[in-house]
ZARO-681443 format. One record per residue: residue in one letter; x, y, z of N, C-alpha, C, O in turn. Coordinates in Angstrom, 2 decimals. Example, Ala and Ser with C-alpha at 12.3 -4.5 7.8 and 13.67 -1.06 7.14 Angstrom:
BEGIN
rec type=a; n.x=13.19; n.y=-5.69; n.z=7.80; ca.x=12.30; ca.y=-4.50; ca.z=7.80; c.x=13.20; c.y=-3.30; c.z=7.80; o.x=14.24; o.y=-3.32; o.z=8.46
rec type=s; n.x=12.85; n.y=-2.25; n.z=7.08; ca.x=13.67; ca.y=-1.06; ca.z=7.14; c.x=12.90; c.y=0.03; c.z=7.87; o.x=13.41; o.y=1.14; o.z=8.04
***
This chain:
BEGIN
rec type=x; n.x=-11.06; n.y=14.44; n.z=-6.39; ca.x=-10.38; ca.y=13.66; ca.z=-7.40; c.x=-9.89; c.y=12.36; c.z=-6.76; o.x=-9.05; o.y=12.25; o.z=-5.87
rec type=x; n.x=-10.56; n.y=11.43; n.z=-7.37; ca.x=-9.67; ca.y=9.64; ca.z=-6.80; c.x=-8.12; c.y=9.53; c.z=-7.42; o.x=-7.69; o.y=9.94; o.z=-8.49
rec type=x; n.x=-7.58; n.y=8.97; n.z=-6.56; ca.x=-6.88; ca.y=8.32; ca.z=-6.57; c.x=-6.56; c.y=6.98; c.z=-6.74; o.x=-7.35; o.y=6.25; o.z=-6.13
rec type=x; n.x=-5.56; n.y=6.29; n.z=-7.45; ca.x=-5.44; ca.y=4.82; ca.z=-7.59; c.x=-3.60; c.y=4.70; c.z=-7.65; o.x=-2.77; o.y=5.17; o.z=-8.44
rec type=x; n.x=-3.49; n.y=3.91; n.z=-6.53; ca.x=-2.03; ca.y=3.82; ca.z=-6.90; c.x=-1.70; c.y=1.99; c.z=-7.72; o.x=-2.42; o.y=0.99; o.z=-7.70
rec type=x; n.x=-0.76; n.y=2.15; n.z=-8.15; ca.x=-0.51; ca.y=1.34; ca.z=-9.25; c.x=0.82; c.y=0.66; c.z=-8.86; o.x=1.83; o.y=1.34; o.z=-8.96
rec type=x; n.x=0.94; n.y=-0.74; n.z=-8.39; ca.x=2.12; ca.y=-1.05; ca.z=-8.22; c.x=2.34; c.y=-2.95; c.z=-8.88; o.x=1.30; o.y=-3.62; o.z=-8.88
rec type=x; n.x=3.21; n.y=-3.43; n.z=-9.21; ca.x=3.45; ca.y=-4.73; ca.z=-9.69; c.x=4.83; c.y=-5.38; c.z=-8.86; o.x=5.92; o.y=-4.82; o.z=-8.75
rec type=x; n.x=4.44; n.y=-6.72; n.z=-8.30; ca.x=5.00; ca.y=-7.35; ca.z=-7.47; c.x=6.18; c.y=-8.15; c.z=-7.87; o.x=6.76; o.y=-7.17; o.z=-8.34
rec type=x; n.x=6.93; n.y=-9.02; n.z=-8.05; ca.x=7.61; ca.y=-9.59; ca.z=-8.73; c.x=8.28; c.y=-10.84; c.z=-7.76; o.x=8.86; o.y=-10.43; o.z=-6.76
rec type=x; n.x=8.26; n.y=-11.87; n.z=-7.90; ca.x=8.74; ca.y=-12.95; ca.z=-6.74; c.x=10.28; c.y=-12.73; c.z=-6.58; o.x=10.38; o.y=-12.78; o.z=-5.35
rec type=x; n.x=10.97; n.y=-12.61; n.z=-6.85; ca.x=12.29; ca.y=-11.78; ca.z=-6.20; c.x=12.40; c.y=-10.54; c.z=-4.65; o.x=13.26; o.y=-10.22; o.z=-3.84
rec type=x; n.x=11.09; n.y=-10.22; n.z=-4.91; ca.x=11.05; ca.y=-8.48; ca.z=-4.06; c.x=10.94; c.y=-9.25; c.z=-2.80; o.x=10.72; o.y=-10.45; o.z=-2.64
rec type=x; n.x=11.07; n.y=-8.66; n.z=-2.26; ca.x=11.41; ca.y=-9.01; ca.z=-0.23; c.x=10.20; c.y=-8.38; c.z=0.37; o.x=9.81; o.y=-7.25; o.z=0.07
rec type=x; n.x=9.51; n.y=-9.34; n.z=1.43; ca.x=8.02; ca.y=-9.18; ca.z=1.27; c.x=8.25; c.y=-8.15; c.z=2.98; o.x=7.24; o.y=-7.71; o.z=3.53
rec type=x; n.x=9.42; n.y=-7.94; n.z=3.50; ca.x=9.74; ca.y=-6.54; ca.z=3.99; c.x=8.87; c.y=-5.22; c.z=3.33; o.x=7.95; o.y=-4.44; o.z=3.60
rec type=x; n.x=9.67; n.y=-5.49; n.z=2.48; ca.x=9.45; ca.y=-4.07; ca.z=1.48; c.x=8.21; c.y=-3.91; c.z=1.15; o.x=7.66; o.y=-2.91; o.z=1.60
rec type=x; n.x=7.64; n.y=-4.59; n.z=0.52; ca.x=5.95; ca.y=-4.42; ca.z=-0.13; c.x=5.12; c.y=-4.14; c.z=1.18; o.x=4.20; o.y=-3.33; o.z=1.20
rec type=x; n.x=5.42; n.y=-4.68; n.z=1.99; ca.x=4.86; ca.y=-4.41; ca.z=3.32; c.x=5.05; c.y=-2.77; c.z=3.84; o.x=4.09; o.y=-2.03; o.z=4.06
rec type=x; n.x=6.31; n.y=-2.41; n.z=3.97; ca.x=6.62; ca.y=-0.86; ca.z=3.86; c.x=6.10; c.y=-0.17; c.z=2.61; o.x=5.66; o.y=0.95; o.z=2.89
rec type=x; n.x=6.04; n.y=-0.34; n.z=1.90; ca.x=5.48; ca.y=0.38; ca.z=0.72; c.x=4.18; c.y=0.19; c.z=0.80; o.x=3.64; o.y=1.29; o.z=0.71
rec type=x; n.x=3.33; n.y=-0.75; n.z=0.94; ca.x=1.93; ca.y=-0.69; ca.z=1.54; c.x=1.65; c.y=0.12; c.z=2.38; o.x=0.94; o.y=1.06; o.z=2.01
rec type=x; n.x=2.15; n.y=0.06; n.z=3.96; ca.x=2.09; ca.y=0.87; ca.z=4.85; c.x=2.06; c.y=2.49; c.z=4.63; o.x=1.59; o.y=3.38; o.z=5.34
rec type=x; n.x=2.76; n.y=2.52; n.z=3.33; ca.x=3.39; ca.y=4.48; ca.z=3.37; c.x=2.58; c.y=5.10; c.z=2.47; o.x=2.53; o.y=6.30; o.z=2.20
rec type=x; n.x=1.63; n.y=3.76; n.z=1.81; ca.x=0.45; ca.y=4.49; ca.z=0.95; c.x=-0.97; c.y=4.11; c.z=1.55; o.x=-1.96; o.y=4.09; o.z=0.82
rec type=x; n.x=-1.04; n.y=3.82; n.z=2.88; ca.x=-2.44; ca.y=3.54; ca.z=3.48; c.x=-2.48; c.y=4.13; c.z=4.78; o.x=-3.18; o.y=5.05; o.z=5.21
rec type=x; n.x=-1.44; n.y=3.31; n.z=5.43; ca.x=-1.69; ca.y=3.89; ca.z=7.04; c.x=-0.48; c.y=5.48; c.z=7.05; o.x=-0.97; o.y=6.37; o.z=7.74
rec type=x; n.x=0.28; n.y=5.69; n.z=6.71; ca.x=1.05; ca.y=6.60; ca.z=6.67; c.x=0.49; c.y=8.15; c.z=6.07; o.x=0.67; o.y=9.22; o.z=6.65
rec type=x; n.x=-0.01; n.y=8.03; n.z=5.14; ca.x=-0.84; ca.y=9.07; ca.z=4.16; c.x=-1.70; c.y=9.96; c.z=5.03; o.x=-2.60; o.y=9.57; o.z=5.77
rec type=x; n.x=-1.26; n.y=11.30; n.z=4.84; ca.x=-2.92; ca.y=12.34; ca.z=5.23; c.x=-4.08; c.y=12.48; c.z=4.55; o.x=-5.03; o.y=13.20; o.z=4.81
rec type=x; n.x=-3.77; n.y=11.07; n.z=2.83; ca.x=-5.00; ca.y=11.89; ca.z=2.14; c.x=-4.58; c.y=9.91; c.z=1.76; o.x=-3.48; o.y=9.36; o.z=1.73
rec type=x; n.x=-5.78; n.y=9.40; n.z=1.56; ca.x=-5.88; ca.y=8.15; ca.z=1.49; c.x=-6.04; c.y=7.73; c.z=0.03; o.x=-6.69; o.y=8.54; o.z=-0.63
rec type=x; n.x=-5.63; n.y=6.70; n.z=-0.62; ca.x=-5.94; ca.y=6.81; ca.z=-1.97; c.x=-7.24; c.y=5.93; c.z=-2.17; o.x=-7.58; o.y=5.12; o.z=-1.31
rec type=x; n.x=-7.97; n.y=6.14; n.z=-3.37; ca.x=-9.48; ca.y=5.40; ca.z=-3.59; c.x=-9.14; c.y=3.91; c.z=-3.26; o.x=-9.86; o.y=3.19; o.z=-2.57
rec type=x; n.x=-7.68; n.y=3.41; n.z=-3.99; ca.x=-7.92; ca.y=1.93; ca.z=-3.95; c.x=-5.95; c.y=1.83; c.z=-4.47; o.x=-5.06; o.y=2.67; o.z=-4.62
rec type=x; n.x=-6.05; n.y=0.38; n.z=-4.60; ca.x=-4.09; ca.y=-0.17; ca.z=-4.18; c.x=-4.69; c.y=-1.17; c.z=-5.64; o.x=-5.63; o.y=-1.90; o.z=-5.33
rec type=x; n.x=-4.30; n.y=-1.25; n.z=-6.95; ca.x=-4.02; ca.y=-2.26; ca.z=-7.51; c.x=-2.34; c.y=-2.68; c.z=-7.54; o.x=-1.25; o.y=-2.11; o.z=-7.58
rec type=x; n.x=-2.84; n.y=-3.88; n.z=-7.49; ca.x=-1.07; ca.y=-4.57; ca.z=-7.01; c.x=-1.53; c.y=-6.05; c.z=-7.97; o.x=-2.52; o.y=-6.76; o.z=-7.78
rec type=x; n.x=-0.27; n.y=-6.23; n.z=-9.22; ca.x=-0.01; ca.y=-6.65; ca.z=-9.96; c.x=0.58; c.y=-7.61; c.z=-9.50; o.x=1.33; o.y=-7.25; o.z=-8.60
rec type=x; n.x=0.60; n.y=-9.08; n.z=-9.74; ca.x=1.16; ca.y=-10.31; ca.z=-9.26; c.x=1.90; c.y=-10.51; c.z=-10.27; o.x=1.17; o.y=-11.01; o.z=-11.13
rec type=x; n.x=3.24; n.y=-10.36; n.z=-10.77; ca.x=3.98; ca.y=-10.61; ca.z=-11.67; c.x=4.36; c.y=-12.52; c.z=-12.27; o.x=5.46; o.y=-12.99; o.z=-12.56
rec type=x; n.x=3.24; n.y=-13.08; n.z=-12.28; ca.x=4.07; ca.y=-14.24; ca.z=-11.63; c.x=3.57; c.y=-14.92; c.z=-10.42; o.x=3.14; o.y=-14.31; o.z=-9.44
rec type=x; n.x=3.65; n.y=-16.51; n.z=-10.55; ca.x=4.06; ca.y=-17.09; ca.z=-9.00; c.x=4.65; c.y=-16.27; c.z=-8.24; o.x=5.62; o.y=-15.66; o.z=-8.68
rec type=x; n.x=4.19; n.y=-16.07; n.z=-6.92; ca.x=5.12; ca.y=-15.10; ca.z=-6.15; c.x=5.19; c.y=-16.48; c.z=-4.59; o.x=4.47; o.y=-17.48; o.z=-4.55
rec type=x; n.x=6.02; n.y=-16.18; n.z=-3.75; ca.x=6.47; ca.y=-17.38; ca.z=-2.72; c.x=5.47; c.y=-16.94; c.z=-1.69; o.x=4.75; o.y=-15.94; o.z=-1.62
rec type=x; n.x=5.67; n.y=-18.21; n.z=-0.74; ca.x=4.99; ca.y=-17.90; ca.z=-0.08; c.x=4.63; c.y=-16.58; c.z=0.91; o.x=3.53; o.y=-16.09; o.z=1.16
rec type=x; n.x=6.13; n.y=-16.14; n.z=1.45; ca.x=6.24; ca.y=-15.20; ca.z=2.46; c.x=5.63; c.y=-13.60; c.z=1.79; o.x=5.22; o.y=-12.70; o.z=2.53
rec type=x; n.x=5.65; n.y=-13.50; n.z=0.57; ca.x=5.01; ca.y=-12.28; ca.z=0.09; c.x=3.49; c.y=-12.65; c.z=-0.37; o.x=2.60; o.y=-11.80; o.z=-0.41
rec type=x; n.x=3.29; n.y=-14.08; n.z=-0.72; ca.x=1.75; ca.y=-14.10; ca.z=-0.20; c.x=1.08; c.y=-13.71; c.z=1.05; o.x=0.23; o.y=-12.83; o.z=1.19
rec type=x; n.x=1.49; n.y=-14.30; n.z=1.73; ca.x=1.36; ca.y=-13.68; ca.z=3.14; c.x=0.88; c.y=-12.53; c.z=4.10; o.x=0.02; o.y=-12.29; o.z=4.95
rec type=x; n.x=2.36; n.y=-11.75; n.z=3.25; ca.x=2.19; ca.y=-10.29; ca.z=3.34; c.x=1.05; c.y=-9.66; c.z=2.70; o.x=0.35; o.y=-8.82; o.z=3.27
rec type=x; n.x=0.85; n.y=-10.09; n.z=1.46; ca.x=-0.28; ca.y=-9.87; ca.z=0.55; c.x=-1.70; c.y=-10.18; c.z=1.33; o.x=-2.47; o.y=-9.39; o.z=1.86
rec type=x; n.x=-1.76; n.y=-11.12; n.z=1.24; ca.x=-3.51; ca.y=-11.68; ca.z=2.31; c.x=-3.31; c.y=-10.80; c.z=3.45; o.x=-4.40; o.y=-10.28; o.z=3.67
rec type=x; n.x=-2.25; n.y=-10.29; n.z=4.47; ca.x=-2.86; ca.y=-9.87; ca.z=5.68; c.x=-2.99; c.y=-8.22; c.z=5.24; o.x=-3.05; o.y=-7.45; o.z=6.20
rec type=x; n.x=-3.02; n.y=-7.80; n.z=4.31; ca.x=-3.09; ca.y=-6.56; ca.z=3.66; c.x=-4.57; c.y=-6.36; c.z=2.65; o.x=-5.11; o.y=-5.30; o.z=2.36
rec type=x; n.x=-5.00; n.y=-7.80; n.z=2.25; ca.x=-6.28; ca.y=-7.81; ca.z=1.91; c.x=-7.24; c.y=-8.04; c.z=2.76; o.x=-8.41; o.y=-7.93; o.z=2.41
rec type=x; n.x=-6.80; n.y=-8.50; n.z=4.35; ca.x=-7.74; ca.y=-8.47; ca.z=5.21; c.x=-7.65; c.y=-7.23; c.z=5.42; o.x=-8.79; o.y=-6.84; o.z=5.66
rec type=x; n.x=-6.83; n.y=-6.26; n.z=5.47; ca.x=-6.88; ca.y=-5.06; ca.z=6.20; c.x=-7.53; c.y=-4.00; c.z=5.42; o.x=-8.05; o.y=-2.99; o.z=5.90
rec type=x; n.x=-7.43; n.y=-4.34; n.z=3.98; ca.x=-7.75; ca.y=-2.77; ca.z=3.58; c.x=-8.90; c.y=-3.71; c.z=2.65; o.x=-9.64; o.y=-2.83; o.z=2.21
rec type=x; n.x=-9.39; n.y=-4.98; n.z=2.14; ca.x=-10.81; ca.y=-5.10; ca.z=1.46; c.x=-10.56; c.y=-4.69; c.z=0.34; o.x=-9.47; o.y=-4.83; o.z=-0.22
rec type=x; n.x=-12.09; n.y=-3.85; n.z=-0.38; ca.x=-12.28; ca.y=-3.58; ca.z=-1.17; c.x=-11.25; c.y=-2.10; c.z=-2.18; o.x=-11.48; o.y=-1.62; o.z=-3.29
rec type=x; n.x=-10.25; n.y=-1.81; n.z=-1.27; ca.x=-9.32; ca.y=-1.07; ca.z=-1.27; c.x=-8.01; c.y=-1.39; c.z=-2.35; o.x=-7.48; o.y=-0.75; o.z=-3.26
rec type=x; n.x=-7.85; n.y=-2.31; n.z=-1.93; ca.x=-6.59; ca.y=-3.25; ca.z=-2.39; c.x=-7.39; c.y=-4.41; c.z=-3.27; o.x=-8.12; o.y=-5.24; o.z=-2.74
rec type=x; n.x=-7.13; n.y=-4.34; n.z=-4.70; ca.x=-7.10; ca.y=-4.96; ca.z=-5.59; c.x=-6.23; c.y=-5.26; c.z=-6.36; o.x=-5.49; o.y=-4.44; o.z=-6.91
rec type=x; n.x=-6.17; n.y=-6.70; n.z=-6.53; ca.x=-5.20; ca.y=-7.83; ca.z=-6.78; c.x=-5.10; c.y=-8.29; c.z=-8.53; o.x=-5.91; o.y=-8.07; o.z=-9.44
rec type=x; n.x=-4.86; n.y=-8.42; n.z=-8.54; ca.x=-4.56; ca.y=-9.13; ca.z=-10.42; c.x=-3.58; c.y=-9.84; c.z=-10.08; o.x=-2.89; o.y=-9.43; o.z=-9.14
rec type=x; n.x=-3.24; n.y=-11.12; n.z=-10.73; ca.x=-2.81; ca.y=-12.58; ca.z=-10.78; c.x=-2.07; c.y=-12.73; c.z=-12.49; o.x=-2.83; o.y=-13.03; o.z=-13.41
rec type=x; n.x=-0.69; n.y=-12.51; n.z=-12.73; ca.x=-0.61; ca.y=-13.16; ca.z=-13.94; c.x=-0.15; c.y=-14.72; c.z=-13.92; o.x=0.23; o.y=-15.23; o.z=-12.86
rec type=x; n.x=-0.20; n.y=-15.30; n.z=-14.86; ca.x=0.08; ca.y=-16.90; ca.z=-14.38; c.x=1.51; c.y=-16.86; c.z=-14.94; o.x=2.23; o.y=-17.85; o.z=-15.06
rec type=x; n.x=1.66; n.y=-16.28; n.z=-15.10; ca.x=3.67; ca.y=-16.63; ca.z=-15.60; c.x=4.29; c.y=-14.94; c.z=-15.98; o.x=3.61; o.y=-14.04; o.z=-16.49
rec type=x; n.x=5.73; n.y=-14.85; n.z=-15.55; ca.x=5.96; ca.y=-13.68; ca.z=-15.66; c.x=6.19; c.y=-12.88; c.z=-16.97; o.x=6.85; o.y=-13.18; o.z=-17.96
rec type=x; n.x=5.25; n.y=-11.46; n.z=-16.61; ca.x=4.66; ca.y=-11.27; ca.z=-18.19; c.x=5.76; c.y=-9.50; c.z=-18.33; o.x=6.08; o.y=-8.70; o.z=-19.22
rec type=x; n.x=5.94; n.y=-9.65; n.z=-17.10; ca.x=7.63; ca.y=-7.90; ca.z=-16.81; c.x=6.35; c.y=-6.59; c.z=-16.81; o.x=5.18; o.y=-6.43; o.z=-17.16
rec type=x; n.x=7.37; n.y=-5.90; n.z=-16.21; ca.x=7.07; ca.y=-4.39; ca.z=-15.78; c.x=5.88; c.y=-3.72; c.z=-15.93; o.x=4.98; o.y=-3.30; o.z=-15.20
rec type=x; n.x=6.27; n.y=-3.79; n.z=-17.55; ca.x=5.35; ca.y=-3.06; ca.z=-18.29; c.x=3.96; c.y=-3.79; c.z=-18.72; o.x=2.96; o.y=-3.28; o.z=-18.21
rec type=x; n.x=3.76; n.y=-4.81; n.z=-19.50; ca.x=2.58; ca.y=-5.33; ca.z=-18.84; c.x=2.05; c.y=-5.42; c.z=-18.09; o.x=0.83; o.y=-5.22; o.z=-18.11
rec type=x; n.x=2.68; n.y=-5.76; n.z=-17.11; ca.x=2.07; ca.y=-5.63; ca.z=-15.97; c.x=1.08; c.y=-4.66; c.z=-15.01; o.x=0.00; o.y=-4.75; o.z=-14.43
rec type=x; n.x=2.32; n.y=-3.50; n.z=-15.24; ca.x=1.37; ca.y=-2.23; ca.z=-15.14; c.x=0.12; c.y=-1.76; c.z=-16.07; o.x=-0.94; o.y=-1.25; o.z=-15.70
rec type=x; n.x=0.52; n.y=-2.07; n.z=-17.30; ca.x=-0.74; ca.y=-2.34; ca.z=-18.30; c.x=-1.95; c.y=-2.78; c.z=-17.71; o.x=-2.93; o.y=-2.09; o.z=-17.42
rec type=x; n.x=-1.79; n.y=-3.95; n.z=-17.56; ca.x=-2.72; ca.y=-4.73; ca.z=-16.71; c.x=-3.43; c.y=-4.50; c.z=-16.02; o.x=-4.59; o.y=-4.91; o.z=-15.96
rec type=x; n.x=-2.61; n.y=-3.39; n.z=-15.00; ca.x=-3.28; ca.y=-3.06; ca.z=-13.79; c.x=-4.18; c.y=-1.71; c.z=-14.15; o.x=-5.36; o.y=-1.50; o.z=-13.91
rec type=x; n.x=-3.47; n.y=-1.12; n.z=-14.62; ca.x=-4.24; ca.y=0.40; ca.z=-15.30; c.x=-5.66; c.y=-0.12; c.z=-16.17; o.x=-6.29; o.y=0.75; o.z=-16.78
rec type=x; n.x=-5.94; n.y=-0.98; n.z=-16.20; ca.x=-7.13; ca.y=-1.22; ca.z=-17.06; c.x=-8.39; c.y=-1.29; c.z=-15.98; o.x=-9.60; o.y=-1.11; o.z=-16.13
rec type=x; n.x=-7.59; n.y=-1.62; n.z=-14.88; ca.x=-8.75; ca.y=-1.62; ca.z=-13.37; c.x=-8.94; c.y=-0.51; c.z=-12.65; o.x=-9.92; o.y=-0.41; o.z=-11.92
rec type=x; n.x=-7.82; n.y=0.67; n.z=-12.78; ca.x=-7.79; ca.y=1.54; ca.z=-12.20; c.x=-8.91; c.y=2.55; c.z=-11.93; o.x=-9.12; o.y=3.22; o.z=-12.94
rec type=x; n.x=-9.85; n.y=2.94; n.z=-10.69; ca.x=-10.80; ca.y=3.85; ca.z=-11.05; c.x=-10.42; c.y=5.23; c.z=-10.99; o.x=-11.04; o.y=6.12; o.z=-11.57
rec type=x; n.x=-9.40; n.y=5.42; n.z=-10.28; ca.x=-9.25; ca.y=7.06; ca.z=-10.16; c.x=-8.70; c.y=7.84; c.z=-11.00; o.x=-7.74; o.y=7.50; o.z=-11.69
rec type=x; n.x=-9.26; n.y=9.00; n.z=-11.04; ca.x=-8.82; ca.y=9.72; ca.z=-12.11; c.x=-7.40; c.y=10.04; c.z=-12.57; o.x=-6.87; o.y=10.05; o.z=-13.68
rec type=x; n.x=-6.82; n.y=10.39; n.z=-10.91; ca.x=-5.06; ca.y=9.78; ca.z=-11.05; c.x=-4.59; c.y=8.94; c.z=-10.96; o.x=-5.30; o.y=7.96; o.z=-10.77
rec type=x; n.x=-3.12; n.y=8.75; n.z=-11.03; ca.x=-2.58; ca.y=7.09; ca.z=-10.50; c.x=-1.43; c.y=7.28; c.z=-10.18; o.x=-0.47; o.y=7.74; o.z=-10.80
rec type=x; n.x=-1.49; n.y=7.10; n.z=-9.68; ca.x=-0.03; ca.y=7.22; ca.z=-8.96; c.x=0.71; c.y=5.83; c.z=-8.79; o.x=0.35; o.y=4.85; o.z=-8.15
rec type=x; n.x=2.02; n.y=6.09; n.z=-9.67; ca.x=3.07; ca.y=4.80; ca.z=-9.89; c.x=3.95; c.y=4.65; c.z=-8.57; o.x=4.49; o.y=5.48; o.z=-7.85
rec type=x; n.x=3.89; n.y=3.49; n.z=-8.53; ca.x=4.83; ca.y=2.88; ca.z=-6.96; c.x=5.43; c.y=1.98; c.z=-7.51; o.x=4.77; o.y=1.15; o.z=-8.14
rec type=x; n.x=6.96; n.y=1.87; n.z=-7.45; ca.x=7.50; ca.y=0.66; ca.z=-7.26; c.x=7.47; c.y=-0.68; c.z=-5.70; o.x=7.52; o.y=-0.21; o.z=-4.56
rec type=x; n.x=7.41; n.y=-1.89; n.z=-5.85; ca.x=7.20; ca.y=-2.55; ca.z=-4.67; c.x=8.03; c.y=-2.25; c.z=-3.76; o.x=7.87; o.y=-2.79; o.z=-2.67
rec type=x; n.x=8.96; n.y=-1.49; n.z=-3.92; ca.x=9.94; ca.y=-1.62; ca.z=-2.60; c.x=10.29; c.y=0.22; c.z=-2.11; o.x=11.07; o.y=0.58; o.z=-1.23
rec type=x; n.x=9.27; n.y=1.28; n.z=-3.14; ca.x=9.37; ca.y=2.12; ca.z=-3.10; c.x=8.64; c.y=2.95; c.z=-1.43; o.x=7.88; o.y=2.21; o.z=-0.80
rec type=x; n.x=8.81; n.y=3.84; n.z=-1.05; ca.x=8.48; ca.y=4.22; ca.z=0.52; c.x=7.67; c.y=5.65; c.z=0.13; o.x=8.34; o.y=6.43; o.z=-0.55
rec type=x; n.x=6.68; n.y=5.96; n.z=0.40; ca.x=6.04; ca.y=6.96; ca.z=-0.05; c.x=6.10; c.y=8.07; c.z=0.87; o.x=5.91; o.y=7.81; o.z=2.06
rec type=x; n.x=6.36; n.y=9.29; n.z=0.53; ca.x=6.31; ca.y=10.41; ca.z=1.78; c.x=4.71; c.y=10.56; c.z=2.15; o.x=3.83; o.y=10.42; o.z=1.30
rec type=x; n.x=4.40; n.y=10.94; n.z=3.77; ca.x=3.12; ca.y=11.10; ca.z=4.51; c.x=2.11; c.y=11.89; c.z=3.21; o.x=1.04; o.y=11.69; o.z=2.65
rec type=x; n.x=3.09; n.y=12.74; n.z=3.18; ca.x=1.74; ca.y=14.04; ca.z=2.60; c.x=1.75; c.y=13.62; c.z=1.07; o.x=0.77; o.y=14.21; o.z=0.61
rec type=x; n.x=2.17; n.y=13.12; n.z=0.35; ca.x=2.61; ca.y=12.73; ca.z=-0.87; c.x=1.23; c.y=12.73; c.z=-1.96; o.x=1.29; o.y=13.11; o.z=-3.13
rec type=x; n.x=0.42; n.y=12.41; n.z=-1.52; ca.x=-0.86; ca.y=12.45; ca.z=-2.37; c.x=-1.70; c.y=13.61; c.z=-2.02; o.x=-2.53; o.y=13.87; o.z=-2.90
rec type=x; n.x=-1.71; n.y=14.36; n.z=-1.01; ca.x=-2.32; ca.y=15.50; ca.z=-0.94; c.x=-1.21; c.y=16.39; c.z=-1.23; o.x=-1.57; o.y=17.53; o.z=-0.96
rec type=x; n.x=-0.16; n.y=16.38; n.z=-1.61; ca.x=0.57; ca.y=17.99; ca.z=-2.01; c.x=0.29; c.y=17.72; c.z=-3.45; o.x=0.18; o.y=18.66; o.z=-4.23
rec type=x; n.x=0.10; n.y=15.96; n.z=-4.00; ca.x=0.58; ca.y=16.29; ca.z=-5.62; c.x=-1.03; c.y=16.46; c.z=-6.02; o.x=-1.23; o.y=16.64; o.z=-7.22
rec type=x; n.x=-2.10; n.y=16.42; n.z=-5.23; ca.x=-3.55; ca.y=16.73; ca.z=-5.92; c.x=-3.60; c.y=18.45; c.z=-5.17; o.x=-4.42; o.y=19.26; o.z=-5.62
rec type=x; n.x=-2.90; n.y=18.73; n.z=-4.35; ca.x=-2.86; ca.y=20.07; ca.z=-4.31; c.x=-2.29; c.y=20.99; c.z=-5.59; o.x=-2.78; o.y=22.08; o.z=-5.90
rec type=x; n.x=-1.43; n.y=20.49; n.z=-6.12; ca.x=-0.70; ca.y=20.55; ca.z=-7.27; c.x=-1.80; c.y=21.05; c.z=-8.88; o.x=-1.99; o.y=22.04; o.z=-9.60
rec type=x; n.x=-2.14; n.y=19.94; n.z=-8.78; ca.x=-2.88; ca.y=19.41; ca.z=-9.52; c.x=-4.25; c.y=20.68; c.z=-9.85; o.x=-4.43; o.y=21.28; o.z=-10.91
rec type=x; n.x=-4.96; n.y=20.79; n.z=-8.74; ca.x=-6.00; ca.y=21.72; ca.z=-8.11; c.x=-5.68; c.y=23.38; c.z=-8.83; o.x=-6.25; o.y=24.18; o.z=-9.57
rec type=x; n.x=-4.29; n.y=23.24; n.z=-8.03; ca.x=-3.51; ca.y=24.61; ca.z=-7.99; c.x=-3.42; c.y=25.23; c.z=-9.88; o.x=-3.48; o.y=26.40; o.z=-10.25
rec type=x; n.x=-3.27; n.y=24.08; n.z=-10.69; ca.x=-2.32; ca.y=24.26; ca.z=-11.33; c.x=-3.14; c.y=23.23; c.z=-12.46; o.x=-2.68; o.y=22.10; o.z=-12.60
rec type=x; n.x=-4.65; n.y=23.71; n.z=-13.45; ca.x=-5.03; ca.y=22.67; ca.z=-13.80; c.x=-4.20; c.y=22.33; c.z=-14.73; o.x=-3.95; o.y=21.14; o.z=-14.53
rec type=x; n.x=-3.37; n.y=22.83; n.z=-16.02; ca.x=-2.79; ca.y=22.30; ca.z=-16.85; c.x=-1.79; c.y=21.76; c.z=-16.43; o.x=-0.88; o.y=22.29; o.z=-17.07
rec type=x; n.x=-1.40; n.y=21.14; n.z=-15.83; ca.x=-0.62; ca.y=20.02; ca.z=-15.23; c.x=-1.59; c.y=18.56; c.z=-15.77; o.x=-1.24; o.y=17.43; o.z=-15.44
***
């Protein structure tokens, strides 16, 4: 079963954080997800561009980007992004949210375990 995690950026967020929250759903994870859509809420500044490009060098075709041109909030946004999503799950992240290691293999263990879920 793929995975797609689902997260939207917002130029306020501290490009710390998206960076940790990247990290805890790629390099941190025992079970890797298919792909990262990450929602551009908006102009975002430079320093979380940044963060952004050295995260599209790293993970490619992994990490997919969407661009809104003016801020369109939350929920669109995530809209947005769910329309690209390939995996059968999705798993919601906030940008500044920290993901536990095993986090995607206990909840598709779950899942497996337990189809009506």
């Amino acid at each position: 079963m793929l995975i797609s995690v689902l997260m939207s950026v917002y130029k306020s967020e501290k490009p710390i954080c998206i960076d940790r929250a990247l990290r805890s759903v790629w390099d941190d994870q025992t079970m890797k997800p298919e792909e990262i859509i990450l929602v551009q809420d908006g102009p975002l500044g430079e320093e979380l561009m940044e963060v952004i490009n050295l995260w599209k060098t790293k993970l490619g075709a992994h990490l997919v980007t969407l661009q809104n041109k003016t801020n369109l909030g939350l929920t669109k946004s995530l809209n947005k992004g769910l329309v690209h999503a390939k995996g059968e799950l999705i798993a919601r992240m906030d940008s500044d949210d920290i993901a536990f290691p095993t986090r995607f293999e206990e909840q598709l263990k779950m899942f497996e375990n337990y189809p009506e879920l």
